[in-house]
C-alpha positions in Angstrom: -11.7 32.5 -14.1 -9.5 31.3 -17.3 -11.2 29.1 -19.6 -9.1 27.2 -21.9 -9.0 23.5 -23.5 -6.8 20.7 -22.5 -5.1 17.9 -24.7 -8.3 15.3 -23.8 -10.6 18.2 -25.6 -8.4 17.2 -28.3 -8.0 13.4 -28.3 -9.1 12.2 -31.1 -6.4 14.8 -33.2 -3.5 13.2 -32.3 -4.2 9.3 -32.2 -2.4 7.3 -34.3 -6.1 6.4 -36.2 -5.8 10.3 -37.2 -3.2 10.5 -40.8 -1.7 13.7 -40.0 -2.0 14.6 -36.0 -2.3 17.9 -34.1 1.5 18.5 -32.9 1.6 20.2 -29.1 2.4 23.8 -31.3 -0.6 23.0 -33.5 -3.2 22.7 -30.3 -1.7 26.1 -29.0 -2.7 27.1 -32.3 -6.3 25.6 -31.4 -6.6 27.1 -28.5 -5.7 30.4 -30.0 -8.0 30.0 -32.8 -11.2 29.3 -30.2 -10.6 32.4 -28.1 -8.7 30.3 -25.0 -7.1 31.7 -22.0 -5.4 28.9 -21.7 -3.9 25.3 -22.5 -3.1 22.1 -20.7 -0.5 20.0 -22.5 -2.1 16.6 -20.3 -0.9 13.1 -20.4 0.5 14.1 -23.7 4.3 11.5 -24.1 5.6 14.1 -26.8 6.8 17.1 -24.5 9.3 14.5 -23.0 10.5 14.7 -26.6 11.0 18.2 -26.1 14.7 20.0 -25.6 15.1 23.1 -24.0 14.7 25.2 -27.1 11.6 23.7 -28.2 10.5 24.2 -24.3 11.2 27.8 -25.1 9.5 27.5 -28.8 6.3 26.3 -27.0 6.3 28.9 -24.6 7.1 32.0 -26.8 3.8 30.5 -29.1 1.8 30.5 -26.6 2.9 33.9 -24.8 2.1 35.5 -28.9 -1.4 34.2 -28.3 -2.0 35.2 -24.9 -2.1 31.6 -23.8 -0.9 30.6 -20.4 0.2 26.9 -20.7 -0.3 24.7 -18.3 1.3 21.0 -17.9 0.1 17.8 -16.9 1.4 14.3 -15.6 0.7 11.4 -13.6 2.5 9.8 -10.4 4.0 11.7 -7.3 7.8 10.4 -7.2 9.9 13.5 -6.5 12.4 12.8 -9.2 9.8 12.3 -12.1 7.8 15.3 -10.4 11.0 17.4 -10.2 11.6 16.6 -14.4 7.9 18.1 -14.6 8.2 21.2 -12.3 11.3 22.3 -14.4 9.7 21.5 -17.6 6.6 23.7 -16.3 9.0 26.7 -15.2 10.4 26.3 -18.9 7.2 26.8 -20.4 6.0 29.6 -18.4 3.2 27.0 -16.9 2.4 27.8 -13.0 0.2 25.0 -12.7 1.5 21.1 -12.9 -1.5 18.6 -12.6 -0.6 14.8 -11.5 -2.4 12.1 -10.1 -1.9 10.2 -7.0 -1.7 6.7 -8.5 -3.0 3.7 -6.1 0.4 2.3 -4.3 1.7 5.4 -3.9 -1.0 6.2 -1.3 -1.0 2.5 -0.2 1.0 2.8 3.0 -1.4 5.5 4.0 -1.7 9.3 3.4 1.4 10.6 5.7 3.9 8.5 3.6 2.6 9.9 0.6 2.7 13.6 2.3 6.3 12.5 3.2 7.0 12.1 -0.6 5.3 14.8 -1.2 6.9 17.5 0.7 10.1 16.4 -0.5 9.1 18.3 -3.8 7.8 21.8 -2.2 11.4 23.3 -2.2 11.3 23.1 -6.1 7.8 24.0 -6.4 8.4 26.9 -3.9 11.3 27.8 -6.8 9.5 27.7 -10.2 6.6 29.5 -8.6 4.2 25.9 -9.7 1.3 25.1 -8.1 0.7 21.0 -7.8 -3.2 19.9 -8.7 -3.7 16.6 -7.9 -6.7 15.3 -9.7 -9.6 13.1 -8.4 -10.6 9.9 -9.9 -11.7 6.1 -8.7 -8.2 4.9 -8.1 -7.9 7.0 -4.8 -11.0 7.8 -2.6 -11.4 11.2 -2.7 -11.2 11.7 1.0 -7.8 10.7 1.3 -6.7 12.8 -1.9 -8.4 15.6 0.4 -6.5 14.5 3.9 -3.6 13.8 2.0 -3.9 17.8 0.5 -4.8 19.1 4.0 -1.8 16.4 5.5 0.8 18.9 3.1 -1.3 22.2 4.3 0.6 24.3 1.4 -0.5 26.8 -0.8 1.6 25.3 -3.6 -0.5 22.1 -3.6 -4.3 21.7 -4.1 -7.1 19.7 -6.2 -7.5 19.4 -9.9 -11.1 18.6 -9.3 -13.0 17.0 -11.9 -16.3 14.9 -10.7 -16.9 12.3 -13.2 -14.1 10.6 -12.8 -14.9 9.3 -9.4 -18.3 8.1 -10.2 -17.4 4.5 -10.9 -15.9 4.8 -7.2 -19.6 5.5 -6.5 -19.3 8.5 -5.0 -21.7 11.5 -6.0 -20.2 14.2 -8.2 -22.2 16.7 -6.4 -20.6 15.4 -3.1 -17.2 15.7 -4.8 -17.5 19.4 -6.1 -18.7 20.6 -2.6 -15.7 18.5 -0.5 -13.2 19.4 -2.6 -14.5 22.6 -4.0 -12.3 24.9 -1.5 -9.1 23.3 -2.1 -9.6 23.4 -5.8 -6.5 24.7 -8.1 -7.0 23.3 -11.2 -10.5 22.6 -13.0 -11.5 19.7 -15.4 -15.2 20.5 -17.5 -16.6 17.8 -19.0 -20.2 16.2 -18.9 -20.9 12.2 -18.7 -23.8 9.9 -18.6 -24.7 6.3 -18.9 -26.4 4.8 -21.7 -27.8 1.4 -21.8 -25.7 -1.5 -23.7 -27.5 -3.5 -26.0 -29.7 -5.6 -25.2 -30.2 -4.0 -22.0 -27.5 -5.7 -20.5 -25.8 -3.5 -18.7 -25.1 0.6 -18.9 -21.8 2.1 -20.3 -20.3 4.9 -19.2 -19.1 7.7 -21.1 -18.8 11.6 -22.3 -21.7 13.7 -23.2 -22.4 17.1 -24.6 -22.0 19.6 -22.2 -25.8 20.0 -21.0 -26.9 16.2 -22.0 -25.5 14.7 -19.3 -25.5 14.2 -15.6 -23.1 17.2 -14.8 -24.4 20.1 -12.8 -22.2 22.7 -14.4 -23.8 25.7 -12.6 -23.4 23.7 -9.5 -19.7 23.2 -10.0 -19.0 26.9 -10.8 -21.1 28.5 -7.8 -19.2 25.8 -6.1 -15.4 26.5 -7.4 -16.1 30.1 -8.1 -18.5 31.7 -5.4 -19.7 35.0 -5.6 -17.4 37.2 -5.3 -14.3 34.8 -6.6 -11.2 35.4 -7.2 -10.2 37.0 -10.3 -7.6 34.5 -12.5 -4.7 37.1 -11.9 -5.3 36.6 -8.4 -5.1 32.6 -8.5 -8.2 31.5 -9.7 -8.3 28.2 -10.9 -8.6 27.7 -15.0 -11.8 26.1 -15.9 -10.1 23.2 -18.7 -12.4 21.6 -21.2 -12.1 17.9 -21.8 -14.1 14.8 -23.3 -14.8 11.4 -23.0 -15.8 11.2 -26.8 -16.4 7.6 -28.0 -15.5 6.6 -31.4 -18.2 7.9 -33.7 -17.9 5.3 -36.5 -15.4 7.2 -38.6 -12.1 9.7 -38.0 -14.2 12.9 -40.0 -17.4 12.1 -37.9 -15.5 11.7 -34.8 -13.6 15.1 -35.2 -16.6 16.7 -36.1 -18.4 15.8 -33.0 -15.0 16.1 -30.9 -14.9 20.2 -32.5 -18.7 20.5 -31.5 -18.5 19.5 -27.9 -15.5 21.9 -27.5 -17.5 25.1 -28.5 -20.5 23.7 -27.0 -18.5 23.6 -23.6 -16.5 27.2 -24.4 -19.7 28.9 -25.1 -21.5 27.6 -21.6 -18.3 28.5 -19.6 -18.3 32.1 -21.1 -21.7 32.5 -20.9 -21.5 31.6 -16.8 -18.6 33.6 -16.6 -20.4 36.7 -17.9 -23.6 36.4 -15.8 -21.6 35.9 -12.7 -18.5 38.1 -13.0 -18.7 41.7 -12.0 
């Protein structure tokens, strides 16, 4: 089990409310700095910005730290998948997240396991293995037929439970389904709060232990006893946020840096009284 931080753990670093953002090279740095196995570059526009030697530049950082990189997208189109699995293989990244956006899957889960399977060749190649992520847009168990539909070791879940709550389904349900098939893991807690007035609840991040995530639960569930070791496939455990805006940019990356150790520290501590 890798534990590592993804680009959501960093948010709030590199928004345009933020004078002088975190650049991809300075979040390796990050992750280096908080004792991370590993880092997902995740919805994050600026790698596209990247050539081939600043691929390489990202890579070689990372490799100095003892990072393994990993690279995240959205959508399943095999020419913008095929742009990502090469960029992956440049960076030394054998994981490629993406999500399976609504009309792709709207003609039903073979014709998205037809598109699909038109991009296993170049997986198969870069040695990349496709997580594709739950969340409300796509009932999770058609991400899971459409996962079993492709039956390949290159492709599995990026599983992350509270993103499918406002589909109303039951992170606990979530974690156990997709659980076996899991190849890429999203930590972060959530809750609801009440709106003003009590009109309403929002919905939003938490500290890791404040909210309604069962982190143990996940774990067990992802990592049972006798797991996997990571060199042997085991999925990276990835810390993210939902942080809300905190009033002001100092107080907001104050709180953004607490959650992140907060979340470190409970993964490591797991990891140490359930590893052999």
């Amino acid at each position: 089990m890798k534990i590592g931080i993804g680009t959501y753990a960093l948010f709030w670093e590199f928004q345009d409310v933020n004078p002088r953002p975190l650049g991809v090279a300075g979040m390796i740095d990050r992750a280096a700095e908080l004792g991370c196995e590993a880092f997902q570059i995740c919805d994050d526009p600026r790698i596209l910005g990247e050539d081939a030697a600043g691929l390489r530049a990202l890579r070689s950082r990372a490799e100095g730290h003892g990072i393994e990189l990993e690279l995240g997208t959205r959508g399943i189109d095999p020419e913008h998948l095929a742009r990502f699995v090469d960029m992956a293989g440049a960076l030394g990244a054998r994981t490629l997240r993406s999500m399976v956006q609504a009309p792709e899957i709207a003609r039903g889960v073979e014709a998205a396991a037809r598109t699909l399977r038109r991009t296993l060749p170049r997986l198969e190649a870069a040695g990349v293995t496709l997580a594709l992520e739950t969340y409300e847009q796509l009932p999770t168990a058609d991400l899971l037929a459409l996962v079993e539909e492709l039956d390949s070791p290159l492709v599995g879940i990026c599983l992350d439970p509270a993103n499918c709550v406002s589909a109303l389904e039951h992170p606990r349900q979530v974690v156990e389904s997709c659980a076996p098939r899991t190849a890429d893991l999203h930590v972060k807690d959530f809750r609801f709060t009440r709106e003003e007035g009590w009109v309403g609840f929002r919905y939003s991040g938490a500290p890791i232990g404040e909210g309604l995530l069962d982190l143990d639960h996940e774990l067990r569930s992802v990592y049972p006893p006798g797991h996997r070791r990571a060199e042997d496939g085991a999925p990276a455990a990835i810390v993210e946020h939902w942080l809300p805006w905190q009033g002001d940019l100092p107080t907001t990356l104050a709180a953004e840096r607490d959650w992140t150790t907060r979340t470190l520290t409970a993964l490591r501590d797991w990891r140490a009284a359930h590893t052999d």
